[in-house]
C-alpha angles and dihedrals in degrees: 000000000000126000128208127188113216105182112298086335107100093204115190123201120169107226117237115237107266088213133027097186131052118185125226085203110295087357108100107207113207121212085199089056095043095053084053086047088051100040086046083053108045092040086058092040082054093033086055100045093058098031077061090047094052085054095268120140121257102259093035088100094042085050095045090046081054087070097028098050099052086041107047088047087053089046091044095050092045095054088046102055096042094051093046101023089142087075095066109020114053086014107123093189096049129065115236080228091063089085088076086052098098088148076073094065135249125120125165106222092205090054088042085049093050102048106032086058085061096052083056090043085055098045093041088057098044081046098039093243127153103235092208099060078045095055093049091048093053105035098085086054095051092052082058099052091046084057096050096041091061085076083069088065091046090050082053103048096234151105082048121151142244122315111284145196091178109133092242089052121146122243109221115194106170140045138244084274089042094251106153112246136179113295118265126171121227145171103291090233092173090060095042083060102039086061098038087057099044080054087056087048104058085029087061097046097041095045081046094060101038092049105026094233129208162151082043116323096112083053091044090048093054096055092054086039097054099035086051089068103029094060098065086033097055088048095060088051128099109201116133110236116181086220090044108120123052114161097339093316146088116273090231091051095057079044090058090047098053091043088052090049092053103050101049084050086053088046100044087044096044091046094052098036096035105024106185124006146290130288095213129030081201137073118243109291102019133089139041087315098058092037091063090038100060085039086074091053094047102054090050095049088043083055104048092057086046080057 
């Protein structure tokens, strides 16, 4: 972040990236790619450390991220090209094969949500795992790299806000194709959520830890937590979305309302009907606890052929 003095008045702008690539010889390296790669790997370093703490056994998490990774990529991609499809079919400018270009940028966090719980859904069943003690063990790691992934649309120059003349304003220098134009300054809406998230972050492990929370609730938390913040952000953002105006707001807006909706009924509903949290984060016959049960087994069975 730069600073100007205009005469008695101290004005801030945060300076826009002149580049987003850099090339290793004929590689290009993505700023945009390696945000989504750090926020993957600290999400699964936190994810690991608490799924341990709930009585889980260190490489669950990285198994489980083997399933939600590719998944949620698949599901973020999805959501983004559906809801702006005009930017890739009738688009004369644009390939149709752009769609497949996910170093570009635009991913659709609801789609990447969706789907990427599957994934864990998926990799929870084939391990005996219970996928509600799991979400509530990652979701404090997804807030983060979804923290860490709005860099990638800094890097970018995009998803940016409304036209600005606060002090902390963002300078964009490039469009959407990274052809320079002429400088305007905008609500730096990667930052705004970049802070909001790191809130929901500290807001989910504390409230964890004072309430014990379980079968959901941490999960449940982080998507009020995070739709909370994305509404009025969102709204700040201009963007322009095909599927953008529904009754006088932004299709991802009523999608943070609904969401919202959604995960203080699950709360509410998991509080009343599962107070605390649960004994085991595996199902009957998986985990630490079957595996020495069945040793014991082993080893006299092993004796009495020996025998």
């Amino acid at each position: 972040m730069t600073a100007a003095l205009f005469g008695p008045t101290l004005a801030w702008t945060i300076p826009s990236p002149g580049q987003g690539v850099w090339h290793l010889g004929p590689l290009p390296i993505r700023a945009y790619a390696l945000c989504i790669i750090a926020g993957i790997i600290v999400a699964i370093v936190i994810s690991e450390r608490r799924w341990v703490a709930r009585g889980g056994t260190y490489g669950d998490i990285q198994d489980l991220a083997l399933w939600a990774v590719p998944f949620g990529l698949v599901g973020g991609r999805l959501y983004h090209v559906i809801t702006d499809n005009d930017l890739y079919f009738g688009n004369p400018d644009q390939s149709p094969w752009a769609v497949f270009y996910v170093w570009n940028g635009g991913l659709g966090i609801w789609g990447a949500i969706a789907l990427g719980s599957l994934g864990v859904w998926i990799g929870a069943r084939r391990k005996g795992i219970r996928i509600l003690p799991a979400l509530d063990a990652m979701a404090p790691g997804v807030i983060v790299a979804q923290a860490i992934g709005r860099f990638g649309n800094y890097f970018n120059q995009e998803l940016y806000g409304k036209v600005t003349d606060l002090p902390w304003k963002l300078a964009i220098t490039r469009d959407a194709s990274g052809n320079p134009v002429p400088t305007t300054y905008h609500h730096p809406t990667f930052l705004y959520e970049f802070l909001w998230n790191m809130g929901v972050f500290g807001l989910l492990v504390w409230a964890d830890k004072r309430f014990t929370l379980g079968y959901g609730r941490v999960m449940a938390l982080y998507i009020m937590g995070y739709t909370a913040g994305r509404g009025w952000i969102e709204y700040l953002r201009v963007d322009k979305v095909q599927m953008n105006d529904v009754f006088g707001l932004r299709l991802n807006v009523w999608t943070s309302i609904v969401l919202f909706v959604v995960g203080a009924i699950w709360f509410t509903w998991s509080a009343r009907r599962h107070p605390g949290r649960e004994e085991s984060v595996y199902q009957d016959g998986f985990g630490p606890a079957a595996t020495a049960d069945t040793a014991p087994a082993a080893a006299d069975s092993s004796t009495d052929e020996e025998g």
